[in-house]
N, CA, C and O atoms as a CHARMM CRD file, in Angstrom:
* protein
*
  212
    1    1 UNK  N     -5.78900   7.28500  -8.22100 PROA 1      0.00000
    2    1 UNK  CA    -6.45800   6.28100  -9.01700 PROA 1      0.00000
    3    1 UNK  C     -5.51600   5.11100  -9.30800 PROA 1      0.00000
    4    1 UNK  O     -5.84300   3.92800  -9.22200 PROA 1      0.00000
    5    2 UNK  N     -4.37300   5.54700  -9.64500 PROA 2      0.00000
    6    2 UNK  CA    -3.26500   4.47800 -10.09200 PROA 2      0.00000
    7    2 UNK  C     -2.65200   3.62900  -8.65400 PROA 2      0.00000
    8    2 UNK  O     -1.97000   2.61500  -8.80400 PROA 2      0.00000
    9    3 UNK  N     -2.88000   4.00200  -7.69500 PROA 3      0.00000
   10    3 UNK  CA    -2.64800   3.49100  -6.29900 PROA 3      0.00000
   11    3 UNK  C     -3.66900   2.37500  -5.72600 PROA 3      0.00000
   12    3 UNK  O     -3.55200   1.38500  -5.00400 PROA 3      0.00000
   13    4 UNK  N     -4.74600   3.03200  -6.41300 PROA 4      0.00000
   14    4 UNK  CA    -6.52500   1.72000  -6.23600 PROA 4      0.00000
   15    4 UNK  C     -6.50500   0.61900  -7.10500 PROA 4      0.00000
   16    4 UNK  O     -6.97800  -0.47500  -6.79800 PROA 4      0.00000
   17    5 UNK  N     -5.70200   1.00100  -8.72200 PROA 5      0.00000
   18    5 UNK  CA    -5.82400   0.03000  -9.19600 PROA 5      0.00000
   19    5 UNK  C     -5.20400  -1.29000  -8.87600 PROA 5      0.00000
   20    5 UNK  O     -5.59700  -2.44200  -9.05800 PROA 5      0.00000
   21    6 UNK  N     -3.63900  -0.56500  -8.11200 PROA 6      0.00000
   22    6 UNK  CA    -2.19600  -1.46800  -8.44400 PROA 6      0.00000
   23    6 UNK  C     -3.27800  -2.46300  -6.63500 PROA 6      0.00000
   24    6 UNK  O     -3.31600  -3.69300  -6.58200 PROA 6      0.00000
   25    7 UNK  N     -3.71700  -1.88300  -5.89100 PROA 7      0.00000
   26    7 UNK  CA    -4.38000  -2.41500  -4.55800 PROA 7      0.00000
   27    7 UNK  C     -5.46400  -3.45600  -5.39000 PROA 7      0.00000
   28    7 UNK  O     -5.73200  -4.55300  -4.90000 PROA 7      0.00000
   29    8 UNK  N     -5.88100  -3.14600  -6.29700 PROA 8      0.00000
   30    8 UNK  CA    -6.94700  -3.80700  -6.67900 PROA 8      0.00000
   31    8 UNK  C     -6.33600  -5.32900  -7.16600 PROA 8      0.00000
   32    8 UNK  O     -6.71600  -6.39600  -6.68300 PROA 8      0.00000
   33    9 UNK  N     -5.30400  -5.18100  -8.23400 PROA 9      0.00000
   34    9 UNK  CA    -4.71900  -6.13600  -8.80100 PROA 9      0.00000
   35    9 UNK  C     -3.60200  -7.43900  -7.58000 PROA 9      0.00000
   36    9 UNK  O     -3.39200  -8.65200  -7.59900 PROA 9      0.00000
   37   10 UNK  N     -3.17800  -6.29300  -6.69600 PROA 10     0.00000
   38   10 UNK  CA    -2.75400  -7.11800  -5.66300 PROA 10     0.00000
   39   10 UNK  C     -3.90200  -8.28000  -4.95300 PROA 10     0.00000
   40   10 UNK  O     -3.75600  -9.45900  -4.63200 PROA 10     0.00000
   41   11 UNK  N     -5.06400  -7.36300  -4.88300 PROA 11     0.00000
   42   11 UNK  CA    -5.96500  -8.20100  -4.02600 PROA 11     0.00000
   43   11 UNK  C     -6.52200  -9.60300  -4.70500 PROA 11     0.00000
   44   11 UNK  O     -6.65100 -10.75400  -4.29000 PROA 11     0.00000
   45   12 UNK  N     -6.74300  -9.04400  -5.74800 PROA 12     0.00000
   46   12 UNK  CA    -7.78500 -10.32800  -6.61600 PROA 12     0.00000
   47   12 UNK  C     -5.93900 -11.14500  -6.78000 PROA 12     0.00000
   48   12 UNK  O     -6.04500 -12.20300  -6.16100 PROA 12     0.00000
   49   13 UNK  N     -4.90700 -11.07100  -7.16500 PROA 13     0.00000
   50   13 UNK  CA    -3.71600 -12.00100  -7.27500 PROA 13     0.00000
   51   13 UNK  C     -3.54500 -12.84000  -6.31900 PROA 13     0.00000
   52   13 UNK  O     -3.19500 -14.00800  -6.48500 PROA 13     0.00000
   53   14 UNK  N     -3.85800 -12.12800  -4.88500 PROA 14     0.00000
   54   14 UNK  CA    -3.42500 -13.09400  -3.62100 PROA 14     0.00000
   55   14 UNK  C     -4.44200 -13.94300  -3.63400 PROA 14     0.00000
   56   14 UNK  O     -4.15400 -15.13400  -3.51200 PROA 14     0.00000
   57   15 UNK  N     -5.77400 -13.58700  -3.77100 PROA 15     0.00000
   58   15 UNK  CA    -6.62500 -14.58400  -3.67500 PROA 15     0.00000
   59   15 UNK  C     -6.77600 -16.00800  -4.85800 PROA 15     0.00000
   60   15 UNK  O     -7.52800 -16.98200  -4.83000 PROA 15     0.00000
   61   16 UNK  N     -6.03900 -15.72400  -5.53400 PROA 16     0.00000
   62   16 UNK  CA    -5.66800 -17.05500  -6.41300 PROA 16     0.00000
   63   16 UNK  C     -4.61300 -17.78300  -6.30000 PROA 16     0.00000
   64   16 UNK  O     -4.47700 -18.94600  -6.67900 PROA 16     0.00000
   65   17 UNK  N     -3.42600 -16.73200  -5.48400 PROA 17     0.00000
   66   17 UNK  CA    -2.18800 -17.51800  -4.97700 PROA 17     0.00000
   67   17 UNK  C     -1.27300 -18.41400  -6.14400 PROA 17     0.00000
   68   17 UNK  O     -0.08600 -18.27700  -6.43900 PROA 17     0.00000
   69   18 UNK  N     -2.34400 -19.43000  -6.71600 PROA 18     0.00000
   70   18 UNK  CA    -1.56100 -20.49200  -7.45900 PROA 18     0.00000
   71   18 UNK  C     -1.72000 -20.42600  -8.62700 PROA 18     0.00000
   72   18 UNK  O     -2.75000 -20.80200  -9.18500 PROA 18     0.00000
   73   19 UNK  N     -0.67400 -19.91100  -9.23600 PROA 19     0.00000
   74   19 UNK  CA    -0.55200 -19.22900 -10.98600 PROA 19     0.00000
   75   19 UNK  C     -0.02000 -20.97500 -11.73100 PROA 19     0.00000
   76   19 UNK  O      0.68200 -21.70000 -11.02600 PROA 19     0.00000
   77   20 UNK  N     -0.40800 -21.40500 -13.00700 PROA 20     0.00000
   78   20 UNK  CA     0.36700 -22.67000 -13.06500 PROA 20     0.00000
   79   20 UNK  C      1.36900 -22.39200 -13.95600 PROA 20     0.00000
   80   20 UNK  O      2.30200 -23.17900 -14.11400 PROA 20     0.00000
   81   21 UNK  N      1.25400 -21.08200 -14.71700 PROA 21     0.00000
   82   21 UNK  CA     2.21800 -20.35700 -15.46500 PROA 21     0.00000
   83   21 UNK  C      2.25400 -18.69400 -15.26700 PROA 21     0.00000
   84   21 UNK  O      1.43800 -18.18700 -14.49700 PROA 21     0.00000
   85   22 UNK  N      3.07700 -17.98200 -15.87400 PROA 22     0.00000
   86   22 UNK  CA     3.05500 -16.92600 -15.88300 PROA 22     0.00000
   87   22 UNK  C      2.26900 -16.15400 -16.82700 PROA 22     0.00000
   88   22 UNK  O      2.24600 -14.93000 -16.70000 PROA 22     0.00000
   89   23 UNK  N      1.71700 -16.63800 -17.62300 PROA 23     0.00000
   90   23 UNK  CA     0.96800 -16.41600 -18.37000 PROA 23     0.00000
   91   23 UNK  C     -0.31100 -15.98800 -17.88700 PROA 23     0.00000
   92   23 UNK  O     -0.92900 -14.94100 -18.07800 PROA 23     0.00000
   93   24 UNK  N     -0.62100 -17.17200 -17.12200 PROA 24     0.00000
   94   24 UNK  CA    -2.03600 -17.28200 -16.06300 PROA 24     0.00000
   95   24 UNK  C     -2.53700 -16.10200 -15.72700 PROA 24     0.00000
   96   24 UNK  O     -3.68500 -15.68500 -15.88300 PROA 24     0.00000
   97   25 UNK  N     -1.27800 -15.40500 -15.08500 PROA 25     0.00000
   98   25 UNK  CA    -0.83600 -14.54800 -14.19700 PROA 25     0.00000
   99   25 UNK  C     -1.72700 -13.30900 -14.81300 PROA 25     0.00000
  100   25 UNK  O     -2.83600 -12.90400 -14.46600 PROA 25     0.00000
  101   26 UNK  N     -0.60700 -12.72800 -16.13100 PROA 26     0.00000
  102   26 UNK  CA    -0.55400 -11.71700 -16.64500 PROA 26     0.00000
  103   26 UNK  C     -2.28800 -11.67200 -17.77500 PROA 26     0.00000
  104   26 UNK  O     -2.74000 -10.70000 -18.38000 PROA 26     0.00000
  105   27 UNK  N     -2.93800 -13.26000 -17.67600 PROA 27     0.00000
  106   27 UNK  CA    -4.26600 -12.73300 -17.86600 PROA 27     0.00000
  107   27 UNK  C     -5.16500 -12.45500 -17.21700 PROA 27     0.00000
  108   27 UNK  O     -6.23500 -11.99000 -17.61200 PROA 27     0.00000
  109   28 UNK  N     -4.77600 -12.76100 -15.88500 PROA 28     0.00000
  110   28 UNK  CA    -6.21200 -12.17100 -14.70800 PROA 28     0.00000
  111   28 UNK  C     -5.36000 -10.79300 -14.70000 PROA 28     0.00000
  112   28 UNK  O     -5.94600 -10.21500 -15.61500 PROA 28     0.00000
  113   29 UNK  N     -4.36400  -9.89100 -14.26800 PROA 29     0.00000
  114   29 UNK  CA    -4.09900  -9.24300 -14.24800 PROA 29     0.00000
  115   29 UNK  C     -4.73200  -8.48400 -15.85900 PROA 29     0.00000
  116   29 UNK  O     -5.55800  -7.58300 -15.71700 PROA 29     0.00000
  117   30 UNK  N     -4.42100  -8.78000 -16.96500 PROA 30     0.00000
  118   30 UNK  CA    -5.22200  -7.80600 -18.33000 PROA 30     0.00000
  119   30 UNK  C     -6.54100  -8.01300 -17.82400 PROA 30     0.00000
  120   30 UNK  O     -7.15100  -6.94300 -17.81100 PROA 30     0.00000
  121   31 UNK  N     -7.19900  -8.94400 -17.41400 PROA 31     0.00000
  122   31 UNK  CA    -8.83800  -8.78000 -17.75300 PROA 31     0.00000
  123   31 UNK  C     -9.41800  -7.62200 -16.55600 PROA 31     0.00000
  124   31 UNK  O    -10.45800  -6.96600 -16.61600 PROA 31     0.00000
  125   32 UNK  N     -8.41200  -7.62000 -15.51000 PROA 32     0.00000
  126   32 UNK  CA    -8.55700  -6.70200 -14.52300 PROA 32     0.00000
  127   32 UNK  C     -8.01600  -4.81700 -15.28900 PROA 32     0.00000
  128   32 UNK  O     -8.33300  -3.64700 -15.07300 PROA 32     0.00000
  129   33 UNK  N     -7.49600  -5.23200 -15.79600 PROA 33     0.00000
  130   33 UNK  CA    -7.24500  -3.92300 -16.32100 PROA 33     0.00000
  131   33 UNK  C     -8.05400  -3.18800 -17.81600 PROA 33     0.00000
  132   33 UNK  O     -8.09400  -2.04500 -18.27200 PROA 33     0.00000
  133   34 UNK  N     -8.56800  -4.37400 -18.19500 PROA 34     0.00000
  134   34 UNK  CA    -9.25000  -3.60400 -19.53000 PROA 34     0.00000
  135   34 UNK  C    -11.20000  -3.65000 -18.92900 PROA 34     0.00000
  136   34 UNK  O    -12.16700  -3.23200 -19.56600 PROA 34     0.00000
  137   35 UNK  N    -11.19000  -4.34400 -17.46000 PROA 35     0.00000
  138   35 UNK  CA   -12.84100  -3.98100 -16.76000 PROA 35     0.00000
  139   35 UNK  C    -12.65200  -2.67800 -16.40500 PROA 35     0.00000
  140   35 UNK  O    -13.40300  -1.76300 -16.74400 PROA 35     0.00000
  141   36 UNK  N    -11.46900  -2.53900 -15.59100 PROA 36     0.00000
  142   36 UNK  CA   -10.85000  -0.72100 -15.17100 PROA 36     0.00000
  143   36 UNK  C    -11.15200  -0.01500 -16.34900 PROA 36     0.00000
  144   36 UNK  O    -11.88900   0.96200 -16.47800 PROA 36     0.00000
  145   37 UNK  N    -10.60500  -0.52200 -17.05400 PROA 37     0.00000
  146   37 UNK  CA   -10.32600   0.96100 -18.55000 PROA 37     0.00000
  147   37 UNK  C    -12.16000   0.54600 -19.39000 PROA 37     0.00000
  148   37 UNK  O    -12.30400   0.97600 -20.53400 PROA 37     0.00000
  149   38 UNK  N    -13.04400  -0.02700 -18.92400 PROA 38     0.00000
  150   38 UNK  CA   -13.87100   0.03800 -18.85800 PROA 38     0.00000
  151   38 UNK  C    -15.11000   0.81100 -18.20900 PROA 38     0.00000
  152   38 UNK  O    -16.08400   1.31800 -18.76400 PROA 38     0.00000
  153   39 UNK  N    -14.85200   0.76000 -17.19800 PROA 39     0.00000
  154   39 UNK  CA   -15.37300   1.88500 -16.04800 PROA 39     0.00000
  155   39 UNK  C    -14.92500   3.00600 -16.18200 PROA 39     0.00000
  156   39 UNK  O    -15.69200   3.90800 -15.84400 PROA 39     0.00000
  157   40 UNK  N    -13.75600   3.34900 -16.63200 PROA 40     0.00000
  158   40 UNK  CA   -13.26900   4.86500 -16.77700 PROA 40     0.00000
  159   40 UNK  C    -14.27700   5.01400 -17.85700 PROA 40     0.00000
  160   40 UNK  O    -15.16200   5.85500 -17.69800 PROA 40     0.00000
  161   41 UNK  N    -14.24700   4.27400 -18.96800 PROA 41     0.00000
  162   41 UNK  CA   -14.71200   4.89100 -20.04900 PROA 41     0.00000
  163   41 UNK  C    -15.83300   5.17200 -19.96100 PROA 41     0.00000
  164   41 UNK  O    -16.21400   6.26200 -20.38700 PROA 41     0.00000
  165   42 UNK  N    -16.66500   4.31800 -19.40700 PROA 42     0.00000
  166   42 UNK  CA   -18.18300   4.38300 -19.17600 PROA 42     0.00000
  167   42 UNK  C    -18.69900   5.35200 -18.33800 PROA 42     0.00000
  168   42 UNK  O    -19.84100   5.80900 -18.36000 PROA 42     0.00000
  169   43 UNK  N    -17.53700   5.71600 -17.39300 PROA 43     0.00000
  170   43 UNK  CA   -18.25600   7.50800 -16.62500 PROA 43     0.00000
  171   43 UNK  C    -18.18000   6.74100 -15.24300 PROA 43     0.00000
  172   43 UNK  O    -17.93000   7.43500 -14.25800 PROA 43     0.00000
  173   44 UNK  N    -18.40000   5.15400 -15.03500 PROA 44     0.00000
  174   44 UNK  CA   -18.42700   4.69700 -14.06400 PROA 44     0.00000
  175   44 UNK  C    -17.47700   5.11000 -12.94400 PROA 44     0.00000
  176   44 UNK  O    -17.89600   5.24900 -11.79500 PROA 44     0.00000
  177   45 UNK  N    -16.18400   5.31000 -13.27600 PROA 45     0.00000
  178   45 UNK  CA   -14.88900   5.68100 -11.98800 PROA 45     0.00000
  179   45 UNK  C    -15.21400   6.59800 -11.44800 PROA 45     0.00000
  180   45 UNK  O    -15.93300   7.47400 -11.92800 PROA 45     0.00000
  181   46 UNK  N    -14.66900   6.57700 -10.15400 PROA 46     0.00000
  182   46 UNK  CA   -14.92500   7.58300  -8.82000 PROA 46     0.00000
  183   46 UNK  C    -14.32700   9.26500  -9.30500 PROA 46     0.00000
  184   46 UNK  O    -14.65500  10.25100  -8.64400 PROA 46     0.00000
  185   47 UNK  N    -13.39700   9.36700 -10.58000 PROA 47     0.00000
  186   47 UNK  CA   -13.13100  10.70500 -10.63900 PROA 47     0.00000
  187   47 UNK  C    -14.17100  11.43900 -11.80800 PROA 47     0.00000
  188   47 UNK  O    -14.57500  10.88200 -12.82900 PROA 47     0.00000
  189   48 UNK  N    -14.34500  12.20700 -11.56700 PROA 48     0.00000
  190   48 UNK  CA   -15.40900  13.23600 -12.57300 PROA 48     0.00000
  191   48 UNK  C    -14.58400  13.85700 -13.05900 PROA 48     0.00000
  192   48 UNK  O    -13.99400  14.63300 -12.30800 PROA 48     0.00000
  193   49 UNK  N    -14.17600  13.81100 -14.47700 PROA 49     0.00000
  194   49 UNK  CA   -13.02200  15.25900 -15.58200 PROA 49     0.00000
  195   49 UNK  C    -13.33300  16.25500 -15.44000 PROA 49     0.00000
  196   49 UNK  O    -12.61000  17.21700 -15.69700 PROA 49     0.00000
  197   50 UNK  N    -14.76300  16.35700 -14.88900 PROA 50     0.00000
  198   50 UNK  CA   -15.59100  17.94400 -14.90500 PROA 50     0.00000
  199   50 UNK  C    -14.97700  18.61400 -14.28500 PROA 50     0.00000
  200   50 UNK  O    -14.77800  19.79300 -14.57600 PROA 50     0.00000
  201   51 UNK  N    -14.43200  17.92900 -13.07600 PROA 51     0.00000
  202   51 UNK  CA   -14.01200  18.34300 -11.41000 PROA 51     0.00000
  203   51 UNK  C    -12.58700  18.91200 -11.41000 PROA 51     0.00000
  204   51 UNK  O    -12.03900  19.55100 -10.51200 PROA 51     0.00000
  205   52 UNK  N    -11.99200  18.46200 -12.87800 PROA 52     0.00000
  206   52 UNK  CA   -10.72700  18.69200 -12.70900 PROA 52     0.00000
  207   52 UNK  C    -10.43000  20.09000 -13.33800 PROA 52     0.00000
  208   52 UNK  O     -9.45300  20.67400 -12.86900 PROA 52     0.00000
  209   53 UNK  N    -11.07400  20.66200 -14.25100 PROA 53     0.00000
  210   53 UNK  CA   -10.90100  22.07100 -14.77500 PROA 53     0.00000
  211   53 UNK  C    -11.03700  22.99500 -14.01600 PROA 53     0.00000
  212   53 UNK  O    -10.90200  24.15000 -14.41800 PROA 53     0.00000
């Protein structure tokens, strides 16, 4: 899961290429990470907890 995300965050970064600060940066990167920790929460993500017991 932690391997899809870090692929995920790479992908959507390259496609903007041009950060005008670092700041920029590190907010497409959070909004990408709290839609993730969104989908986990919501049941939406590809792993089921059920699956894991």
């Amino acid at each position: 899961m932690l391997e899809n995300l870090n692929k995920q965050i790479r992908r959507r970064t390259k496609v903007a290429t041009i950060f005008p600060n670092k700041e920029s940066c590190l907010r497409l990167i959070a909004s990408i990470l709290m839609e993730t920790s969104d989908d986990w929460k919501s049941g939406r993500s590809h792993l089921n907890p059920d699956h894991l017991s």
